[in-house]
C-alpha positions as CSV (number, residue, x, y, z in Angstrom):
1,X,-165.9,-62.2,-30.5
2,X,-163.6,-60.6,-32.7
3,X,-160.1,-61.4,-31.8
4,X,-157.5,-58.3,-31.1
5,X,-154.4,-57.8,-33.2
6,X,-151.6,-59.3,-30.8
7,X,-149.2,-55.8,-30.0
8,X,-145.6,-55.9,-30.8
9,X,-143.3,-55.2,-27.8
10,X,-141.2,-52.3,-28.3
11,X,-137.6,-52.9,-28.3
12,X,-136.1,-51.7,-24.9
13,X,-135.0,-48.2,-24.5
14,X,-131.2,-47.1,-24.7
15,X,-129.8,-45.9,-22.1
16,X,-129.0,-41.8,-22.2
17,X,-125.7,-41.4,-23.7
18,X,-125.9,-45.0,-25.6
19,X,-127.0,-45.9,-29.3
20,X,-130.6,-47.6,-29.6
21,X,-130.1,-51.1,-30.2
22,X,-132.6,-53.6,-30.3
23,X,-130.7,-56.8,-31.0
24,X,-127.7,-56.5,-28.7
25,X,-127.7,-54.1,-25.2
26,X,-124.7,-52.4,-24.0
27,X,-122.6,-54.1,-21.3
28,X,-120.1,-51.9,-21.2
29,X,-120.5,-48.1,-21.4
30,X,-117.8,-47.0,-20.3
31,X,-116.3,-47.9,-23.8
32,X,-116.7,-47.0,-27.2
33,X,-115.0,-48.0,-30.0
34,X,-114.2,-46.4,-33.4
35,X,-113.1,-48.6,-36.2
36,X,-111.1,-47.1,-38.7
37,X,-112.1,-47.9,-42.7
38,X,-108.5,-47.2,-44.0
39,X,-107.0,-50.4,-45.4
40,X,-110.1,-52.2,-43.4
41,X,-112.7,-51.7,-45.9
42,X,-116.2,-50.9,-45.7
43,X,-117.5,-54.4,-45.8
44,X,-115.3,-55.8,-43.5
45,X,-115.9,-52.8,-41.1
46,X,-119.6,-53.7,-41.3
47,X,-118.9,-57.4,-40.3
48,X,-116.4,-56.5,-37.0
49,X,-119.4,-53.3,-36.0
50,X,-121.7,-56.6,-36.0
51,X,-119.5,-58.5,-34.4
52,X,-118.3,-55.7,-31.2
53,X,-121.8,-55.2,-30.7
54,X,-122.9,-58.5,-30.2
55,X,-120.7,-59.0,-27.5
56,X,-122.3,-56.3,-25.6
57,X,-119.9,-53.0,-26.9
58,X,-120.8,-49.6,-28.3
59,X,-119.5,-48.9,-31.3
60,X,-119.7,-45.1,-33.2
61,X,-118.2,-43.0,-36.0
62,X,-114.0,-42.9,-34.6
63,X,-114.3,-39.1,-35.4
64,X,-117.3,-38.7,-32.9
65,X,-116.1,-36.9,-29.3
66,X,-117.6,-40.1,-27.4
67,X,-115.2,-42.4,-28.9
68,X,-112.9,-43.9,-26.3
69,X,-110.8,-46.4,-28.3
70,X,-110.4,-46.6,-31.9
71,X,-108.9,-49.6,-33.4
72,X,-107.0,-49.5,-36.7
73,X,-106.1,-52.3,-38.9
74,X,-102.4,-52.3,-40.9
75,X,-102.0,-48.5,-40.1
76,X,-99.5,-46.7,-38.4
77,X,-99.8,-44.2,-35.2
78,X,-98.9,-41.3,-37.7
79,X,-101.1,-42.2,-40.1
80,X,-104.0,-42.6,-37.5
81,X,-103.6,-39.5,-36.2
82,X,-103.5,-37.8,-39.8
83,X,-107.1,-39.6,-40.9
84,X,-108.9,-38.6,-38.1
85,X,-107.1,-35.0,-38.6
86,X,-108.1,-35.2,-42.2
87,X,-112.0,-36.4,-40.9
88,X,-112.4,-33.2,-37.9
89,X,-111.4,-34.8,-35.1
90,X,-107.9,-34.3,-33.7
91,X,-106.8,-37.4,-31.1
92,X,-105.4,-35.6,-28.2
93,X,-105.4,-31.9,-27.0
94,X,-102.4,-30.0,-25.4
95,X,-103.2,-31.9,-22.0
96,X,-102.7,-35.4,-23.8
97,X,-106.9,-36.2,-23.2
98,X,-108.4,-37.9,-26.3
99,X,-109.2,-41.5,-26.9
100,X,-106.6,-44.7,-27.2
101,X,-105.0,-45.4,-30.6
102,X,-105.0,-49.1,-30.3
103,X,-103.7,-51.8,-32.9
104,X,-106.5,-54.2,-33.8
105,X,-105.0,-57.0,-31.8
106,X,-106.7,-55.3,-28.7
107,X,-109.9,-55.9,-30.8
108,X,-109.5,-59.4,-31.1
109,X,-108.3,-60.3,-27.8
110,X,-111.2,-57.9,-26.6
111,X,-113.8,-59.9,-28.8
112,X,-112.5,-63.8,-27.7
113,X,-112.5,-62.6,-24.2
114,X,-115.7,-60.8,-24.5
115,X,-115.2,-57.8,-22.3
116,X,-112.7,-55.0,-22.7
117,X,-109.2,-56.0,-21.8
118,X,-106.8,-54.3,-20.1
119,X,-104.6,-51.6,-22.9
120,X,-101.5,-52.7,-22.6
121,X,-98.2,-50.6,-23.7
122,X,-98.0,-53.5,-27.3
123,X,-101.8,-52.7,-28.2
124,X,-101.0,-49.0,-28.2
125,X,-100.0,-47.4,-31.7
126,X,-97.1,-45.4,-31.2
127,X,-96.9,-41.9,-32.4
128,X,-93.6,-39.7,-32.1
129,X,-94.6,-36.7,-30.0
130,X,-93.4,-33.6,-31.8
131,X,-90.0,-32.7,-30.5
132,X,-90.4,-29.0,-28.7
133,X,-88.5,-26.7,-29.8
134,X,-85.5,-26.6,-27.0
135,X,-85.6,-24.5,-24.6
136,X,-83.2,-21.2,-25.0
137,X,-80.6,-21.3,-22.6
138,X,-79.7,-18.2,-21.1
139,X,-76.4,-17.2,-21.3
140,X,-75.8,-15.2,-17.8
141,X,-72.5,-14.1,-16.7
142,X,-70.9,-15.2,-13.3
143,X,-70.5,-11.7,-12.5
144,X,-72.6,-9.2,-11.3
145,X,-70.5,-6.3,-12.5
146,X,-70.8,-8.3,-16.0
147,X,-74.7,-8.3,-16.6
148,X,-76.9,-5.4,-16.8
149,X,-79.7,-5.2,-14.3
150,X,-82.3,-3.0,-15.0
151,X,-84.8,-1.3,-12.0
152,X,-87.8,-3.0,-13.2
153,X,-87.6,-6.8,-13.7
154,X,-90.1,-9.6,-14.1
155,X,-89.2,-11.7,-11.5
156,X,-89.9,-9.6,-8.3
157,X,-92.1,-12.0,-6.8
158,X,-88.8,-14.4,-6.3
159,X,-86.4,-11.5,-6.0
160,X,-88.3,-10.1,-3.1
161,X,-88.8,-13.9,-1.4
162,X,-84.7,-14.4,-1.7
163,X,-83.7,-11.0,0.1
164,X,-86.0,-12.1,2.7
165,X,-84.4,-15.1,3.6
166,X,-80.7,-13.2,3.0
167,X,-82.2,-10.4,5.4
168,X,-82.8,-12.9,7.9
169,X,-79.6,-15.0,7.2
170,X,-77.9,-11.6,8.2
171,X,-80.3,-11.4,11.2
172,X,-79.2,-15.0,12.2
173,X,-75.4,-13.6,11.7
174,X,-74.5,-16.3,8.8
175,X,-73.5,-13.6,6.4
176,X,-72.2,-16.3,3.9
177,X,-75.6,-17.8,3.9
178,X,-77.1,-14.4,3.5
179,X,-74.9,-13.8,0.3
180,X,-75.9,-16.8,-1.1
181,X,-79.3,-15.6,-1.1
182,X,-78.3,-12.1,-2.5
183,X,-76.5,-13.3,-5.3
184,X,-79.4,-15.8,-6.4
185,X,-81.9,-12.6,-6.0
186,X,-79.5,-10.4,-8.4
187,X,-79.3,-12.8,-11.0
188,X,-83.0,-13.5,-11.2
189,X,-82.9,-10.2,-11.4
190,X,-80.6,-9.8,-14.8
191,X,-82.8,-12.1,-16.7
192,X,-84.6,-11.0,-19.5
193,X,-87.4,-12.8,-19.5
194,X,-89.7,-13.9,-16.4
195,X,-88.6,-17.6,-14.7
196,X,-92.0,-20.2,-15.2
197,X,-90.2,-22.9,-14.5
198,X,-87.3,-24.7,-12.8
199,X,-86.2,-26.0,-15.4
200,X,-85.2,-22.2,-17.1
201,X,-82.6,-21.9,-13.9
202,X,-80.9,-25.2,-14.8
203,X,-77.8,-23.2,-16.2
204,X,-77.8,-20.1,-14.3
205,X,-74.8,-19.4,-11.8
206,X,-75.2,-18.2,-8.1
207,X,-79.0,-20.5,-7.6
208,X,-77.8,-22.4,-4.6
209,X,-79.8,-25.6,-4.0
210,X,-81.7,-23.7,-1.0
211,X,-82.4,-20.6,-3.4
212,X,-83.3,-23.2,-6.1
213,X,-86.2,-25.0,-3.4
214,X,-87.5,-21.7,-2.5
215,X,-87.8,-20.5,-5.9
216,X,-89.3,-24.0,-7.0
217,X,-91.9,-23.5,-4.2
218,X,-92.7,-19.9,-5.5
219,X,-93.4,-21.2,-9.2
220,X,-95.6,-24.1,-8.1
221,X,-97.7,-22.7,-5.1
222,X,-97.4,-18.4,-5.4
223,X,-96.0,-18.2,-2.2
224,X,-92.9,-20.1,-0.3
225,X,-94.3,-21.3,3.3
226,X,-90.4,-20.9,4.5
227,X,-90.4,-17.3,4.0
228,X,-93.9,-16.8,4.8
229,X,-92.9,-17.9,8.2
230,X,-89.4,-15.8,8.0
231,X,-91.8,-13.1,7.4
232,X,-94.5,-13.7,11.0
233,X,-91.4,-14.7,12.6
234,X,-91.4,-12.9,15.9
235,X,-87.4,-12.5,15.7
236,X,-87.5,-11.4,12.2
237,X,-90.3,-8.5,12.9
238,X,-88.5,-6.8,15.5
239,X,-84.7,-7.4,14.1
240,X,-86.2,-5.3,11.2
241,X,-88.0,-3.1,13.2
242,X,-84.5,-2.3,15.5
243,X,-82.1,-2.3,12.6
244,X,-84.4,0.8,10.7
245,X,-83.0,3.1,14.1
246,X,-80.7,5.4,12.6
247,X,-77.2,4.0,14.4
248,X,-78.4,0.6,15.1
249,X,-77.0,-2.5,13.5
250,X,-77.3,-6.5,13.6
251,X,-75.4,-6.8,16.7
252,X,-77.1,-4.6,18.7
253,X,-80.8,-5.2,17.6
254,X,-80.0,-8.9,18.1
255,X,-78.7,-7.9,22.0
256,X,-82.1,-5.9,22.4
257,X,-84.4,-9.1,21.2
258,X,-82.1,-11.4,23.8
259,X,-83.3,-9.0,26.5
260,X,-86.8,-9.3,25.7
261,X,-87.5,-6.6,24.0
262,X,-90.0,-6.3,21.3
263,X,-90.8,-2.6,20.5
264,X,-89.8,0.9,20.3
265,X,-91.6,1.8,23.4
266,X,-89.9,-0.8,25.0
267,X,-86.5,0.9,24.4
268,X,-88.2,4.2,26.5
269,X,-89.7,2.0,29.2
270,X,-86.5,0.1,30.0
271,X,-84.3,3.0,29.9
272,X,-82.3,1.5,27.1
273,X,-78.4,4.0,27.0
274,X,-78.5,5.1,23.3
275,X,-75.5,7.1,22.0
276,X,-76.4,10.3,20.3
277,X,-76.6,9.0,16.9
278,X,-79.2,6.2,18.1
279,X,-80.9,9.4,20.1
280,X,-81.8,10.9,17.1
281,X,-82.7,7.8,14.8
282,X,-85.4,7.3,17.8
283,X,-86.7,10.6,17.9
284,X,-87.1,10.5,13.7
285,X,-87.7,7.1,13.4
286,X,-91.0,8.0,11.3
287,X,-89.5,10.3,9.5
288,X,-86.4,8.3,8.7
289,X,-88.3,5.1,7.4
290,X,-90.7,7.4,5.2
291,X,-89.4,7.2,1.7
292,X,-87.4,10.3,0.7
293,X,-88.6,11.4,-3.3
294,X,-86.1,12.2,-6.0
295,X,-87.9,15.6,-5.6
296,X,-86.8,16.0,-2.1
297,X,-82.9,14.7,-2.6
298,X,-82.7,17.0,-5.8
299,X,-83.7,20.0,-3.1
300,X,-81.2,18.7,-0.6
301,X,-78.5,18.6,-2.8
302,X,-79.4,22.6,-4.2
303,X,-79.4,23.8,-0.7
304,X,-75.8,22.0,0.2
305,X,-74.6,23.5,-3.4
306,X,-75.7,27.0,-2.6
307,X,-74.0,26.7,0.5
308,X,-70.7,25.4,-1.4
309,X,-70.9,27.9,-3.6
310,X,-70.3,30.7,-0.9
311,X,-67.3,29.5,0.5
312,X,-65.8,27.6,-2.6
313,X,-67.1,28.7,-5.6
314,X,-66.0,26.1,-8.3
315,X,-67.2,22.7,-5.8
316,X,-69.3,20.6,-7.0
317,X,-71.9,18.3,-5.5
318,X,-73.4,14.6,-6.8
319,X,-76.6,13.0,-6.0
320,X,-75.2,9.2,-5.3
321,X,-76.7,5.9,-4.4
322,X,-79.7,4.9,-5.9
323,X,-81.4,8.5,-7.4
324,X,-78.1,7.9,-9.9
325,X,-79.1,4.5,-10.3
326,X,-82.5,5.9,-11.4
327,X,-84.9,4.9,-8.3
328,X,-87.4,7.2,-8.0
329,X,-87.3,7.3,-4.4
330,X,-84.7,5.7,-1.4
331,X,-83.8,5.7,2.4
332,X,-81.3,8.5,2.4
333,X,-79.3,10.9,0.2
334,X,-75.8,10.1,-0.6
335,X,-73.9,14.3,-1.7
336,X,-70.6,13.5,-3.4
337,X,-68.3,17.0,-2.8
338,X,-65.1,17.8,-5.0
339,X,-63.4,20.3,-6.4
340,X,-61.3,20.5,-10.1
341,X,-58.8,21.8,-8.3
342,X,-56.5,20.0,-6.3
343,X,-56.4,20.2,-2.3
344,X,-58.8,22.9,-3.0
345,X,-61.5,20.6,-1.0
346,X,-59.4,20.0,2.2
347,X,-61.2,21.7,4.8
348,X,-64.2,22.4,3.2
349,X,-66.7,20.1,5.0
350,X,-66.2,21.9,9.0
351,X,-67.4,25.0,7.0
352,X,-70.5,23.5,5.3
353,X,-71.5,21.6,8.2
354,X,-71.0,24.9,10.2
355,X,-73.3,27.1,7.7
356,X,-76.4,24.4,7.6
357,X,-76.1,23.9,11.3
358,X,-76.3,27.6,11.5
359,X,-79.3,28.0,9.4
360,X,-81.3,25.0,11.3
361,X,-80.6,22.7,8.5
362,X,-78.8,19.9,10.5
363,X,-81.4,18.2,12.9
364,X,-78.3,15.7,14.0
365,X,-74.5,15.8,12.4
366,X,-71.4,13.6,12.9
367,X,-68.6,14.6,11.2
368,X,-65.6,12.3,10.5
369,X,-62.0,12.9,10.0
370,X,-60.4,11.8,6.5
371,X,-58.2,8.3,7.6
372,X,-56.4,8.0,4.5
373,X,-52.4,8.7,4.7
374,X,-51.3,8.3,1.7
375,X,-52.3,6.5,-1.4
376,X,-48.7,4.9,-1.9
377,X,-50.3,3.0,1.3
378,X,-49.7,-0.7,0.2
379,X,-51.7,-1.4,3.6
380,X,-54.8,0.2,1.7
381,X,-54.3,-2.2,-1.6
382,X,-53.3,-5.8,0.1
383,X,-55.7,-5.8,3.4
384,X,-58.5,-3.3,2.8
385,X,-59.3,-4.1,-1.5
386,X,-62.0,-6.0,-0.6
387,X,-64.1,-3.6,2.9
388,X,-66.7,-1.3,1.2
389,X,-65.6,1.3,3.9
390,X,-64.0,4.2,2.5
391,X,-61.6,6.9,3.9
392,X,-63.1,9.9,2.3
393,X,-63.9,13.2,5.2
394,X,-67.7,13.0,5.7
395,X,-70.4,13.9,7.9
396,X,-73.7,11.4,8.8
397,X,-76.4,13.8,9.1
398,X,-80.2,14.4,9.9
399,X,-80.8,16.8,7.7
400,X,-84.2,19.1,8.4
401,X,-85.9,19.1,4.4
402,X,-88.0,22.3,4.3
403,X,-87.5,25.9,5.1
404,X,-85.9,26.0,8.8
405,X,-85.4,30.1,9.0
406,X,-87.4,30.8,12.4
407,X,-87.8,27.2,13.9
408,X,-84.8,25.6,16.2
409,X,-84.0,22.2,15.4
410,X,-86.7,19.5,17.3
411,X,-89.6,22.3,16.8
412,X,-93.1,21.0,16.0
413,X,-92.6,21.7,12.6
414,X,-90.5,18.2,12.3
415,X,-92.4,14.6,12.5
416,X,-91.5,12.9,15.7
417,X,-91.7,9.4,17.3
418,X,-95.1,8.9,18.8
419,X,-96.9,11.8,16.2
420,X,-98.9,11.6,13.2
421,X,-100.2,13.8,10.5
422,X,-103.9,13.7,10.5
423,X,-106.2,13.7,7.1
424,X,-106.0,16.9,5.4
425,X,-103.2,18.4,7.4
426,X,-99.4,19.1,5.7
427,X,-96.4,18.5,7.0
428,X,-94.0,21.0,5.2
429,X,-90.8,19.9,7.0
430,X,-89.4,16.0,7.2
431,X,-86.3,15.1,8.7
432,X,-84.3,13.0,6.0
433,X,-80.7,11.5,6.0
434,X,-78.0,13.3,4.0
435,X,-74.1,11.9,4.3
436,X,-71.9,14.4,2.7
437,X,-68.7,13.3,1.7
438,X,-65.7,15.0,0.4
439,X,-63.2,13.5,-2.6
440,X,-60.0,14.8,-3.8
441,X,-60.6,15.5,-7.3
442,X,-58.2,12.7,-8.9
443,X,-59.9,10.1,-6.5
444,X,-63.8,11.2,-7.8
445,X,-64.2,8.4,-10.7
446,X,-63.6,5.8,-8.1
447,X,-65.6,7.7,-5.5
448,X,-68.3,7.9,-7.9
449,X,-68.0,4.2,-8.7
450,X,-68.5,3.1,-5.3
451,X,-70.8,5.3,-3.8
452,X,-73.6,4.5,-7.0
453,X,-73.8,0.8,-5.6
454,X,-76.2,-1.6,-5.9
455,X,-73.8,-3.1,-2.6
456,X,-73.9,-6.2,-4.4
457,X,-72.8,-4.7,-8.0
458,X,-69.5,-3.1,-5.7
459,X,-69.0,-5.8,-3.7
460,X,-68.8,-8.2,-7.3
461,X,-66.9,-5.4,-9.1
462,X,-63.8,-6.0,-6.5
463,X,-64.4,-9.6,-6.0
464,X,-63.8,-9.6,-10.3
465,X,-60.7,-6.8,-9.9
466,X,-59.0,-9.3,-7.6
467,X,-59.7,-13.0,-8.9
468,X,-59.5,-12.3,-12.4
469,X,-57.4,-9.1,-12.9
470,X,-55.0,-9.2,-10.0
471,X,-56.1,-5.9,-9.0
472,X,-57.6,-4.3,-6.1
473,X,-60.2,-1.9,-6.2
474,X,-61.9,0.4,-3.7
475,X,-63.4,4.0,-3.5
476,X,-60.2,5.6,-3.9
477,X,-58.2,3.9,-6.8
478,X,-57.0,0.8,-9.2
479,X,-53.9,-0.7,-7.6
480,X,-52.2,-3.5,-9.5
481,X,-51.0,-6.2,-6.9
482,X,-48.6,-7.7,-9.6
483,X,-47.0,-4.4,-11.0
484,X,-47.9,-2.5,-7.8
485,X,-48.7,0.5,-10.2
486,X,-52.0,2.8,-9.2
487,X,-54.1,2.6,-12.4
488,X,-55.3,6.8,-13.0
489,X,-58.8,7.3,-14.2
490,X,-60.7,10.6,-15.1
491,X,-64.4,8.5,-15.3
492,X,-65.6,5.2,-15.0
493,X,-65.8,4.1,-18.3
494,X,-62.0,4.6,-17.9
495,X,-62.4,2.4,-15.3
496,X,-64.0,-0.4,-17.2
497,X,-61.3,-0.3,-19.7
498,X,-58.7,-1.2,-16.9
499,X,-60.7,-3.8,-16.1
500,X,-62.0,-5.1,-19.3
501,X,-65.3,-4.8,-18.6
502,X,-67.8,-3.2,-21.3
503,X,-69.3,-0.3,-19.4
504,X,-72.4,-0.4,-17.9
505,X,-74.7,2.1,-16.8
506,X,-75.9,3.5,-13.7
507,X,-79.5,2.7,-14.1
508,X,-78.1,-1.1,-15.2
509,X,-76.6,-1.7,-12.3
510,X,-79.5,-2.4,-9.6
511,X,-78.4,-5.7,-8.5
């Protein structure tokens, strides 16, 4: 019988993911080393790939993407990282993944124990992490009348969360808590670059610890769960809902909610007592919380001037409040009245208010007596420098937009509470909210000044006239408290110079 030729076994398959080798299986997979041949040697990187291997590890090229650990002899971390550079394979990426730079005495600890030790901070070659450039610090000013705030900013999201939480602050009646909030919303707002971390914030004034958590919150999740919850809140929803009623403020929405109640129906079904002005924000409540367009103010403000111009030819009329500031569109419409001439204005408004009531114009009118005596007042300067009332003559008005000739006041051709304006349909009248006010020429710069706003750029402007200047400012003049002087001024640049202040501009000043 002729005798077979004996097979030879074949050596045992590698495992997927591990080299073939016959002699000496991988134990530990998890683990690959990369010896490194500078100031090693060839040869002597031969004998210690021998060596690993026989104790169970994988070993591969250190510039291979499996590589886990590679082990240099007499190099240092920099000049590691600049040989595996040098041979295509960076060590780390920009989210610090890559494999261990270790200092052969891992290796030989590794070998005589024959596993993998633990790394420990000593077997770790130490590389000096590229300094980032440092961060720019922003310079802002403490003031809000100092920094320039544009309409459009990058930080809405944030903005928008801290006016919540001053909104409800102000609901709550903590109106210093509800500052603190506005402030840190209006400097966010003057920044010129968008906020990606806390860290940006860590020398910028008026970011409360509470405004700083929110904002923290914001940057880290997309959403604060503190003002999400202002924002379901029961309270919140119908505080806002109240306080949009033409007449109704804090104080009275906040008495409404204590008595249960929730909606506007609610004030019909319980036979709330409105005043007249209260009356009429009811009855327009749609209309009044539609946005009015700078289209729509620009055609209030021509049909108040062609009025003017009958009775006092010469008057002049301003678009205010935030047209000026360059909003495209706003809650109401803020008419500035003067005259070049001197007590040339006194008695004016009665007349306009009496020829737009008599053309249908006025839907709803208040009108209110000038309270100012005398500008030599010093009650005006010491007590009221810091109230954003004025004393100006002025009339609060619901003013009818659209041609009234042939339809009374409260005719169908004006939106009311409880009525819509299907698909397809037009509503070519909308009643809109118009206070006229009426400035002695010499008093206009300061008028101007006050009635532009943002609130919180006026309310900053006098806070800055008082602590740093010793003066007091208002709608109606400059008034040194140390010289007790009145401070004249035919603009408001004229006004900045008083001050100090470089000028800033209308449409820079939505704080």
């Amino acid at each position: 019988m002729a005798q077979l030729p004996v097979k030879k076994r074949r050596p045992p398959r590698a495992e997927p993911g591990q080299p073939a080798n016959s002699e000496h299986p991988v134990r530990f997979p998890e683990v690959v080393l990369g010896l490194v041949e500078k100031r090693m040697g060839s040869s002597r990187k031969t004998f210690l790939t021998s060596l690993a291997r026989s104790r169970g590890f994988w070993v591969d090229d250190p510039c291979c993407e499996k590589v886990t650990h590679v082990v240099s002899e007499g190099n240092s971390g920099e000049e590691v990282v600049e040989w595996l550079k040098k041979n295509g394979r960076p060590p780390a990426n920009a989210g610090g993944d890559g494999p261990a730079l270790l200092d052969f005495s891992w290796f030989t600890e590794s070998m005589s124990a024959g596993r993998p030790v633990e790394i420990e901070p000593r077997h770790r070659l130490k590389v000096a992490t590229p300094a980032e450039p440092p961060e720019e610090k922003v310079q802002v000013p403490p003031y809000i009348c100092q920094r320039r705030t544009p309409l459009l900013h990058p930080n809405s999201a944030l903005t928008e969360a801290l006016e919540t939480m001053a909104e409800e602050a102000k609901f709550a009646g903590s109106e210093v808590r509800s500052l603190a909030f506005s402030r840190a919303a209006s400097v966010l707002k003057a920044l010129p670059g968008k906020v990606r971390r806390i860290q940006q914030l860590h020398t910028v004034p008026c970011i409360g610890e509470h405004s700083r958590r929110i904002v923290q919150e914001m940057l880290e999740d997309g959403m604060s769960s503190e003002v999400e919850k202002v924002r379901h809140s029961e309270r919140y929803q119908t505080m806002k809902l109240f306080t949009k009623i033409f007449g109704v403020g804090v104080k009275i929405a906040s008495q409404w909610y204590q008595e249960g109640l929730r909606t506007l129906a609610d004030l019909q079904l319980h036979q709330i007592k409105l005043n007249k002005e209260q009356q009429a924000g009811l009855l327009y409540y749609e209309d009044l919380n539609t946005p009015v367009e700078l289209l729509e103010a620009k055609a209030i403000s021509q049909v108040v001037l062609q009025v003017i111009e009958q009775i006092l030819p010469g008057a002049t009329v301003t678009l205010t409040g935030g047209f000026r500031r360059g909003k495209p569109c706003g809650h109401d419409v803020d008419l500035l009245i003067t005259h070049p001439s001197e007590g040339e204005e006194m008695g004016l408004l009665p007349k306009i208010i009496s020829n737009l009531d008599r053309q249908g114009f006025l839907l709803y009118h208040s009108f209110h007596r000038s309270s100012l005596l005398s500008l030599e007042d010093e009650e005006l300067w010491v007590s009221g420098g810091s109230s954003t009332m004025d004393h100006f003559e002025r009339c609060l008005s619901i003013f009818r937009l659209g041609d009234p000739a042939g339809s009374p006041p409260g005719s169908a051709g004006v939106r009311t509470l409880g009525t819509s304006v299907g698909p397809g349909t037009s509503c070519p009248q909308k009643a809109v909210r118009v206070d006229l006010v009426v400035t002695p020429y010499n008093q206009f710069p300061f008028a101007l000044l006050g009635w532009t706003g943002s609130r919180n750029f006026e309310r900053d402007l006098r806070r800055f006239s008082k602590k740093e200047k010793k003066m007091t400012l208002n709608s109606h003049g400059l008034y040194h408290l140390e010289q007790k002087t009145l401070l004249p001024a035919a603009s408001e640049e004229e006004i900045f110079q008083h001050l100090g202040l470089e000028y800033i501009l209308p449409e820079e000043r939505n704080a």
